[in-house]
MMTF fields as JSON, N, C-alpha, C and O atoms, coordinates in Angstrom:
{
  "mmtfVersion": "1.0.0",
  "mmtfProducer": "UNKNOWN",
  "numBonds": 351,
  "numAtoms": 352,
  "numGroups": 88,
  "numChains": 1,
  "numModels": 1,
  "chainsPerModel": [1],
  "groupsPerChain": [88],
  "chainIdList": ["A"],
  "bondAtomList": [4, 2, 8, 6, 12, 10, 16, 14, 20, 18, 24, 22, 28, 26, 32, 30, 36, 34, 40, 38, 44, 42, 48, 46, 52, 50, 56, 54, 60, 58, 64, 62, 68, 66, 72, 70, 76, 74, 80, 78, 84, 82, 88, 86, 92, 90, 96, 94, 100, 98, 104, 102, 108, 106, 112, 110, 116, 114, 120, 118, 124, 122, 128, 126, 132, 130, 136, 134, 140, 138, 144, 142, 148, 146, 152, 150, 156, 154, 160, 158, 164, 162, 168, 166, 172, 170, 176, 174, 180, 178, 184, 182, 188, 186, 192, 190, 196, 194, 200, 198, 204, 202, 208, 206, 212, 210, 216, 214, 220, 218, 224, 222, 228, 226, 232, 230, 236, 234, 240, 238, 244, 242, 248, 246, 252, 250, 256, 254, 260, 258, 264, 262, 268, 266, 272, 270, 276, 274, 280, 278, 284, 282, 288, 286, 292, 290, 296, 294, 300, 298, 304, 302, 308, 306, 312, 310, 316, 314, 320, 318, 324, 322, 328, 326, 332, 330, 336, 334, 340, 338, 344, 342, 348, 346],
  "bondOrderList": [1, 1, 1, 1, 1, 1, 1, 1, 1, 1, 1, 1, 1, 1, 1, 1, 1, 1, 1, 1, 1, 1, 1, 1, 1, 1, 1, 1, 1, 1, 1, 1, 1, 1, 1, 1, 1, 1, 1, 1, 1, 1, 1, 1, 1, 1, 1, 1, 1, 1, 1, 1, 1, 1, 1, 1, 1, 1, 1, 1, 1, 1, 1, 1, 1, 1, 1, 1, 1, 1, 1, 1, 1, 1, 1, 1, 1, 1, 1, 1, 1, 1, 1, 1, 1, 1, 1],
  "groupList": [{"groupName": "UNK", "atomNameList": ["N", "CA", "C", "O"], "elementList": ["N", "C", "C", "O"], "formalChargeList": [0, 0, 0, 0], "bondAtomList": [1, 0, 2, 1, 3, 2], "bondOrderList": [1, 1, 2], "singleLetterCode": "X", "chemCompType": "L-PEPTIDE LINKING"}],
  "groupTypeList": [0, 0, 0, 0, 0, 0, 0, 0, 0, 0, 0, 0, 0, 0, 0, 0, 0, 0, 0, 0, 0, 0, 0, 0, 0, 0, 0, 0, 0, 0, 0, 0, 0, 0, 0, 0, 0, 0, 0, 0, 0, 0, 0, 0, 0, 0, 0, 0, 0, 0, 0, 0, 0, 0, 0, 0, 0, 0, 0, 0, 0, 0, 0, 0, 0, 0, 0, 0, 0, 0, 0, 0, 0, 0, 0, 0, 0, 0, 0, 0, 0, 0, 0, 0, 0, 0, 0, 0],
  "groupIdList": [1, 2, 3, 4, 5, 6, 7, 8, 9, 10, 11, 12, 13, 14, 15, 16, 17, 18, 19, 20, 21, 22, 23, 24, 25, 26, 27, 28, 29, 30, 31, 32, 33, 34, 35, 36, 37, 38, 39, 40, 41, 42, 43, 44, 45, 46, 47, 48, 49, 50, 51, 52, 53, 54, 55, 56, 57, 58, 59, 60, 61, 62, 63, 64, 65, 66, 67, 68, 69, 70, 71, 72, 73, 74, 75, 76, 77, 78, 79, 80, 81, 82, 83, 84, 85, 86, 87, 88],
  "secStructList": [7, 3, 3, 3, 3, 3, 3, 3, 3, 1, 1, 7, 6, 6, 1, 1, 2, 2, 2, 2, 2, 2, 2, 2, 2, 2, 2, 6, 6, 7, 3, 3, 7, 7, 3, 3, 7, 6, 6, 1, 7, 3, 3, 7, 7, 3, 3, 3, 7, 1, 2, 2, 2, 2, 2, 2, 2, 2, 2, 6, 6, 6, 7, 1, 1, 1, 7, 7, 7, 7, 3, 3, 3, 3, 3, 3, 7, 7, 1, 7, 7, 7, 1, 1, 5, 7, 7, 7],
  "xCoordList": [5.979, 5.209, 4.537, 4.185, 4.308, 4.019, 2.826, 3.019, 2.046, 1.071, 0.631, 0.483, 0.476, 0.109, -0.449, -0.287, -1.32, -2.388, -1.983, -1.751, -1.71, -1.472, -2.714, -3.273, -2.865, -3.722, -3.037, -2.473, -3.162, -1.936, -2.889, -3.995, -2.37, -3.405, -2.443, -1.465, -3.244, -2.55, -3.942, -5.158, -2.721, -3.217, -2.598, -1.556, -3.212, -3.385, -4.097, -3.623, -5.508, -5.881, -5.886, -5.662, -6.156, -6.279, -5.116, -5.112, -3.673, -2.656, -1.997, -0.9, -1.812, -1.591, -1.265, -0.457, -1.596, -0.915, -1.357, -0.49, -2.294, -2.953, -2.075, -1.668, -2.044, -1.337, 0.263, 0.876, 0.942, 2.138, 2.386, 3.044, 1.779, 1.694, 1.72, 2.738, 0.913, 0.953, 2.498, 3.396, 2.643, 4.142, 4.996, 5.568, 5.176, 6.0, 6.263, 7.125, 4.877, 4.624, 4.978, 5.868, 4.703, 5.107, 6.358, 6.905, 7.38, 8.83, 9.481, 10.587, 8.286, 9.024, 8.574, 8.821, 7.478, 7.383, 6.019, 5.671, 5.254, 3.911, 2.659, 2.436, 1.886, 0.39, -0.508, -0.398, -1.322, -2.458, -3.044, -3.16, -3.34, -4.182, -3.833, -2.908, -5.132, -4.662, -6.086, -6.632, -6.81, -8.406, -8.001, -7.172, -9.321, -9.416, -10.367, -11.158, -10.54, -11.525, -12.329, -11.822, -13.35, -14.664, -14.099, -14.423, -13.271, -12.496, -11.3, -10.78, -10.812, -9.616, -8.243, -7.226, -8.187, -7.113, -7.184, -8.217, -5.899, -5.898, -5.235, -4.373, -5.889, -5.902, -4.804, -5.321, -3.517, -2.912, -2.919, -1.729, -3.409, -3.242, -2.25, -2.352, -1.214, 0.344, 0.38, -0.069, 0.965, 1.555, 2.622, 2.726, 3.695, 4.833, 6.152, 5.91, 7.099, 8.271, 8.336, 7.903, 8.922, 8.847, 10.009, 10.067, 11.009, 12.145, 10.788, 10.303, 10.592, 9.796, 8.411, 7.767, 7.987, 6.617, 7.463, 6.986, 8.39, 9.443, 9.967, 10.095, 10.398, 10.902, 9.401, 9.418, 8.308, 7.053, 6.539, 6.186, 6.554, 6.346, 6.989, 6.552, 8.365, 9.233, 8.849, 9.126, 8.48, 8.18, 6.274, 5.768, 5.844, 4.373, 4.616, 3.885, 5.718, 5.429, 6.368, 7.18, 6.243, 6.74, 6.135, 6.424, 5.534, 4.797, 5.278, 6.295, 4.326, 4.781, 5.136, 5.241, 5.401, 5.913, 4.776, 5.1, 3.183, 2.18, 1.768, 1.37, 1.735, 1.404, 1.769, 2.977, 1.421, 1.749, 1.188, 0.41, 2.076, 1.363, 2.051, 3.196, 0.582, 1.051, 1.504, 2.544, 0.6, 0.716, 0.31, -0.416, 1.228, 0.431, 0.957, 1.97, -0.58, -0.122, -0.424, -1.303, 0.401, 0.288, 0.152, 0.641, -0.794, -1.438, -1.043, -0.69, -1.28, -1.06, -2.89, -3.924, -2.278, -3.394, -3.952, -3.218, -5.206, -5.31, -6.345, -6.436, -7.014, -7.709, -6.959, -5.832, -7.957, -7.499, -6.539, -7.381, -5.269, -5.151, -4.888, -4.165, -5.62, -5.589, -4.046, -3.083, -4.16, -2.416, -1.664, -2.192, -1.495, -1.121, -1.383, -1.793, -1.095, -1.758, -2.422, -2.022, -4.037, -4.674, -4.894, -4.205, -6.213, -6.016, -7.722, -8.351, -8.24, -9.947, -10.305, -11.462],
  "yCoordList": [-16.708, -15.518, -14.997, -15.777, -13.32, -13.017, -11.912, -11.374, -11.777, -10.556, -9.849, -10.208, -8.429, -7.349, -6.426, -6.005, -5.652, -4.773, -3.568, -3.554, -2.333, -1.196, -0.019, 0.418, 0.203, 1.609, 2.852, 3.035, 4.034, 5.265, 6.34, 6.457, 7.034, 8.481, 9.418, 9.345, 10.6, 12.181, 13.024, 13.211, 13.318, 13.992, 12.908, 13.081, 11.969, 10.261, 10.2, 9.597, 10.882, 10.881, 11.821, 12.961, 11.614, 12.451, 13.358, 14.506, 12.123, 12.939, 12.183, 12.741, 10.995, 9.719, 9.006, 8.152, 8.969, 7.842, 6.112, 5.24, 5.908, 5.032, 4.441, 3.327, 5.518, 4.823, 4.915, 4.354, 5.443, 5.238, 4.103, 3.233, 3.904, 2.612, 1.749, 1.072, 1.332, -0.091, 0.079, -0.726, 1.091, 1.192, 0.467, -0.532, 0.925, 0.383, -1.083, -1.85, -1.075, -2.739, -3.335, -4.116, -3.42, -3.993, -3.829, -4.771, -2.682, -2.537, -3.844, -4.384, -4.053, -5.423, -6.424, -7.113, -6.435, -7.884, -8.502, -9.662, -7.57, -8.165, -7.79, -6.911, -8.751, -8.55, -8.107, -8.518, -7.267, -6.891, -5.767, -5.67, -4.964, -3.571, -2.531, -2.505, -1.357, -0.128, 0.59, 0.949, 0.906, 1.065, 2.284, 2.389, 3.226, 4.896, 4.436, 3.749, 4.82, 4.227, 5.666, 6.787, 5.424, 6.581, 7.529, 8.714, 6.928, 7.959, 8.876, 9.356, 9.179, 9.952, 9.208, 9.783, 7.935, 7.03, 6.276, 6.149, 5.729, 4.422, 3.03, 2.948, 2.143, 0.494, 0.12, -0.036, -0.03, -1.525, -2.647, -2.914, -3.508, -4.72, -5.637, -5.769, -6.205, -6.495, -8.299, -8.866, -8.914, -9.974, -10.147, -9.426, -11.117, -11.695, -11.61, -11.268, -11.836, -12.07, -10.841, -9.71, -11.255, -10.251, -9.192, -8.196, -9.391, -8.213, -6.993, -6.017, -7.322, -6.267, -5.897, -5.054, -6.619, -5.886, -4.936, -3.803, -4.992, -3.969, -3.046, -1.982, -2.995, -2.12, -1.332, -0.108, -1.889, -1.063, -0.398, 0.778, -1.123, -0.097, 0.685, 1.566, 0.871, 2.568, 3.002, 4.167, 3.075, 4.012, 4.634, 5.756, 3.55, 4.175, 5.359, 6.286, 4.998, 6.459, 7.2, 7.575, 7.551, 8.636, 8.911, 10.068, 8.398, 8.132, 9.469, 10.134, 9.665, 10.158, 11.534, 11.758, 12.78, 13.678, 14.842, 15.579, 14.657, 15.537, 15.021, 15.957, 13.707, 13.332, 13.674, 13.882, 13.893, 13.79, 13.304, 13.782, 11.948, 10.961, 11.192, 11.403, 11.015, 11.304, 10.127, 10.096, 8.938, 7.522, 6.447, 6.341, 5.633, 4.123, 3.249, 3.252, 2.265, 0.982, -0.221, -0.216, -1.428, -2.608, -3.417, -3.384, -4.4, -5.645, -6.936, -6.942, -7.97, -9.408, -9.174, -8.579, -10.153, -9.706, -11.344, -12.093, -11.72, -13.303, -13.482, -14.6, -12.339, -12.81, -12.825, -12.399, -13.487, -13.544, -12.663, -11.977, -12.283, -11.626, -11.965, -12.885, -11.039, -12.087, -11.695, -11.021, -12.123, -11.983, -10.371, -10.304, -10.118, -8.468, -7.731, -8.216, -6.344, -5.235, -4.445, -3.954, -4.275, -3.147, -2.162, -2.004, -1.108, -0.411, 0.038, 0.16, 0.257, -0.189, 1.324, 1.696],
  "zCoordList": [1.447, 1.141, 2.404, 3.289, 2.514, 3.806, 3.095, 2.004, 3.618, 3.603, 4.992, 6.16, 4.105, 5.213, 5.012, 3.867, 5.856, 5.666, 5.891, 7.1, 5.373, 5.656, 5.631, 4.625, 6.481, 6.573, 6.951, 8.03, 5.597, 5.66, 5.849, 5.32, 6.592, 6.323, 6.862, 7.606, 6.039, 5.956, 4.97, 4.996, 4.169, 2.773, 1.851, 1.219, 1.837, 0.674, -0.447, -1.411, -0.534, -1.471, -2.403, -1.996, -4.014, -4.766, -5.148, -5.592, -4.71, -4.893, -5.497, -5.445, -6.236, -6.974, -6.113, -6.48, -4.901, -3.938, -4.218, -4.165, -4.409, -5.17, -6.64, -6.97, -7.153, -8.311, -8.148, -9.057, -7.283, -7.067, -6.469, -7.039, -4.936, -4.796, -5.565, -5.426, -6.544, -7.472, -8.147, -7.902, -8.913, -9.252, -8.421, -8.856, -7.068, -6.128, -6.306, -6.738, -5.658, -5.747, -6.741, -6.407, -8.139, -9.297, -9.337, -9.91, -8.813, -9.027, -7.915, -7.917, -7.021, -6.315, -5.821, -4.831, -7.095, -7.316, -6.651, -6.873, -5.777, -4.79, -5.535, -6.366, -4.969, -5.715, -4.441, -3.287, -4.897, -3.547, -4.717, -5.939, -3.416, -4.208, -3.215, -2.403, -3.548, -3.427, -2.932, -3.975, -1.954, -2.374, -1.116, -0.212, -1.781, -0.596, -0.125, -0.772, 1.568, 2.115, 2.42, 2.371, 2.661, 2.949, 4.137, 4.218, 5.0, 5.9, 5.626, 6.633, 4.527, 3.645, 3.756, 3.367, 4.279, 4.352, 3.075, 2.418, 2.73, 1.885, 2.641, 3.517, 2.035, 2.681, 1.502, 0.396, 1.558, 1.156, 1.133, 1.3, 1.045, 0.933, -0.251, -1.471, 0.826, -0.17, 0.062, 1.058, -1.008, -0.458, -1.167, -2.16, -0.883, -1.35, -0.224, 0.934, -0.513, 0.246, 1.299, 1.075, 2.419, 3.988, 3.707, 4.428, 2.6, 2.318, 1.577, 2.148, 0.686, 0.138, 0.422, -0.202, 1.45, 2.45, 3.143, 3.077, 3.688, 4.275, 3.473, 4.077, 2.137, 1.438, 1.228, 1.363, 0.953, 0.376, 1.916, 2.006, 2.816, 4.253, 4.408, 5.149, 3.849, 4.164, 3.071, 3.357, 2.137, 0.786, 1.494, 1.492, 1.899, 2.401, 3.639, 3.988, 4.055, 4.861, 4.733, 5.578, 3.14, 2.926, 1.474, 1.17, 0.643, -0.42, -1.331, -1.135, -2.316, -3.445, -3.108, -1.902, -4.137, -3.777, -2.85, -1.918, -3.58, -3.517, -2.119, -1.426, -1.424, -0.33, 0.99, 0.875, 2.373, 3.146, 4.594, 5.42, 4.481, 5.187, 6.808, 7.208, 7.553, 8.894, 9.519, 10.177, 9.302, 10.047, 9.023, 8.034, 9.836, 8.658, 9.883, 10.583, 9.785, 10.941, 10.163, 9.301, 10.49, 9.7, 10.699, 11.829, 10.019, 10.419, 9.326, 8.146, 10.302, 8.805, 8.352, 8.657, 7.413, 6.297, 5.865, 5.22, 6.273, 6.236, 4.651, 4.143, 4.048, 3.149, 1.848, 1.593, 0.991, -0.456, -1.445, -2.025, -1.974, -2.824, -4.113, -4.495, -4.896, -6.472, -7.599, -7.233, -8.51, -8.944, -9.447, -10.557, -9.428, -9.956, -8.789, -7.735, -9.039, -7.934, -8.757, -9.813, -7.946, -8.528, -7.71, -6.703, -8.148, -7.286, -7.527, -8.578, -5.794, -6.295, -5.14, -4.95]
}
């Protein structure tokens, strides 16, 4: 199991990016979350197998239809994630 931290920004929020994300994620299988941070970015936080931290990093930069994400940079990700994906 691998985890990783994504921070995306554009036009991210308030466009279901949040809740598309978890979709994603649940379509393959990782638990983390989904949270908007006070700067108009959203924070990913993913874990599970390194094929589908990779499949969910090309869907983040390009995210749902209403979005348009300029950048996303990933980091490993050393804290806790609990079982499912939410989105906070």
């Amino acid at each position: 199991m691998k985890a990783a931290r994504f921070l995306v920004s554009g036009r991210v929020q308030g466009v279901r990016f949040r809740a598309s994300t978890r979709e994603q994620a649940q379509r393959l299988g990782l638990d983390g979350r989904a949270t908007n941070l006070v700067d108009g970015r959203v924070e990913v936080v993913a874990i599970g197998p390194a094929h589908a931290l990779e499949e969910l990093e090309r869907w983040l930069r390009v995210g749902p239809p209403q979005a348009r994400v300029e950048a996303v940079e990933r980091d490993a990700h050393a804290g806790p994630v609990t079982a499912g994906f939410g989105i906070g």
